[in-house]
Residue, then its C-alpha position, 0 to 999 in steps of 0.5 A: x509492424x513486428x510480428x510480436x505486435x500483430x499477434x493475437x497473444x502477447x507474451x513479455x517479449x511482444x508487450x516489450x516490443x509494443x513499447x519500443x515502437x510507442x517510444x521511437x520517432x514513428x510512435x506516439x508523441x504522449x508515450x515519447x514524453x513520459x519520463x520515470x517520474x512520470x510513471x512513479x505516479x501511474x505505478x502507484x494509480x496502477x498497484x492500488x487498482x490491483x489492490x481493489x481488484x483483489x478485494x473484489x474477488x472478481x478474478x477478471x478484474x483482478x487480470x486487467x489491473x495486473x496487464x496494466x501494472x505490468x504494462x508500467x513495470x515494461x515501461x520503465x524498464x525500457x526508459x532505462x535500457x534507453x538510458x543504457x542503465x540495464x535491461x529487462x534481463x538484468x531485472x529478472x536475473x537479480x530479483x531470480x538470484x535474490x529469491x533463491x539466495x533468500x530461500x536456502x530451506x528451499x533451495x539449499x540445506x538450511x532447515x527451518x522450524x516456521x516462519x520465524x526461523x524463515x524471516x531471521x534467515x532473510x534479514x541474516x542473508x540481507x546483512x551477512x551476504x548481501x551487505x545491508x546491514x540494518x544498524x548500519x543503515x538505519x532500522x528503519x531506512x528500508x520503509x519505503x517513503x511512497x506508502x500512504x501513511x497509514x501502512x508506512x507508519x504500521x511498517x516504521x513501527x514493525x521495523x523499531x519493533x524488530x530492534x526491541x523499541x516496543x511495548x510489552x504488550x497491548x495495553x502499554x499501546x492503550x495507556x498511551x493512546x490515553x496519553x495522547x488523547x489527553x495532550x489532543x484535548x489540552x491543544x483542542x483548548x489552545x485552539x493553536x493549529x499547528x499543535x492540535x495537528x501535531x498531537x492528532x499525529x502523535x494519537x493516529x500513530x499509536x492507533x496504528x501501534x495498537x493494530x500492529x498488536x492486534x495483528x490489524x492491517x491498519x490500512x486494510x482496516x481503514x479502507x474497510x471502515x470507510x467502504x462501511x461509511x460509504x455504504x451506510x450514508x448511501x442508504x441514508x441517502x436512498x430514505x432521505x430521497x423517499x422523503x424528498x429530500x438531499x442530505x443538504x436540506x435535511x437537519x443532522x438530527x434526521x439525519x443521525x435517526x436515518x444513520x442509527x435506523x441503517x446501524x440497527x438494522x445491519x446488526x438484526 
């Protein structure tokens, strides 16, 4: 075994080695089989436990999802260096470089007078120096297709926005969330599925429009409204069991009394 590895402190480079010998003849044989595709998946598990761990303010958590994350990142860097497509190095070496480039107020001479100035200098860099020119490639081809839905609609909309496709202000969104419900309800009518599916797209996404106005992170407020979903139907669940009852063999008139007791008494 190196002696990276029988260390009781793991730093980049042990962690790395600790790879190395999962993924050679004497290793693992689960590890040996994992291929990038492979890893998209448990990046994508790995970053959304970072984020509950963030929204649990518990600091060890969050230290444990982090180890894991980084775990991935190694992981499919060492699948390249296999590849002979780059190494770590070369990671560190480009997101160092891109980072002091895309910070000339800190780095070089440039002032600025907030955020504002700050974000038009990156975009300008990313188009001017870096040769990414966001007409050239699309506005919104920089939107990654992996993000839920939610956040990938918020971020399209922010990238249309930045080229001038936009409202003037919150209420343009509102008349057409009215818009949209009222073409829901006309395709709630026809009972065609594929048109009731699209027309609920077409009103999730000028939602998510209107949080982008109110400055709302759509996903963080869903997953907010849901947290409060859960934790509400849990209480009913806890009255019901003092009644002997399960959610299935209770009437959702009950039920609805139980949830409006739960809302009363969060609001007092």
């Amino acid at each position: 075994m190196d002696k990276a590895e029988s260390s009781s402190l793991y730093d980049i480079d042990a962690l790395a080695a600790i790879i190395r010998r999962l993924r050679s003849p004497e290793g693992c044989p689960w590890d040996r089989e994992q291929r990038k595709e492979d890893l998209a998946r448990y990046l994508l598990e790995e970053a959304y436990e970072v984020v509950d761990a963030i929204r649990s303010g518990r600091p060890e958590a969050l230290k444990e999802e982090l180890g894991d994350l980084l775990f991935q990142i190694l992981f499919l860097v060492r699948l390249a260096e296999e590849a002979s497509e780059f190494s770590l190095a070369d990671v560190t070496t480009a997101v160092g470089a891109k980072m002091v480039r895309r910070h000339p107020h800190v780095y070089g001479q440039v002032r600025v007078n907030g955020v504002a100035d700050v974000k038009a200098n990156w975009q300008d860099i990313k188009e001017r120096i870096e040769g990414k020119p966001a007409g050239r490639q699309g506005a919104l081809e920089g939107v990654p297709r992996a993000l839920p839905a939610l956040a990938r609609a918020q971020r399209i909309g922010e990238a249309a926005a930045g080229v001038g496709f936009d409202w003037e202000d919150a209420g343009g969104v509102l008349k057409k969330i009215d818009e949209e419900m009222a073409e829901l309800r006309a395709a709630l009518a026809t009972a065609e599925e594929a048109r009731i599916d699209e027309e609920i797209g077409d009103l999730l996404f000028s939602i998510v429009n209107l949080c982008r106005f109110a400055k709302v992170d759509a996903e963080q407020s869903l997953t907010g409204a849901v947290k409060k979903f859960i934790e509400r139907f849990r209480r009913v669940e806890e009255r019901l069991r003092r009644e002997n009852l399960s959610p299935a063999e209770a009437t959702p008139r009950r039920m609805d009394d139980l949830w409006n007791e739960v809302k009363q008494e969060e609001q007092r």
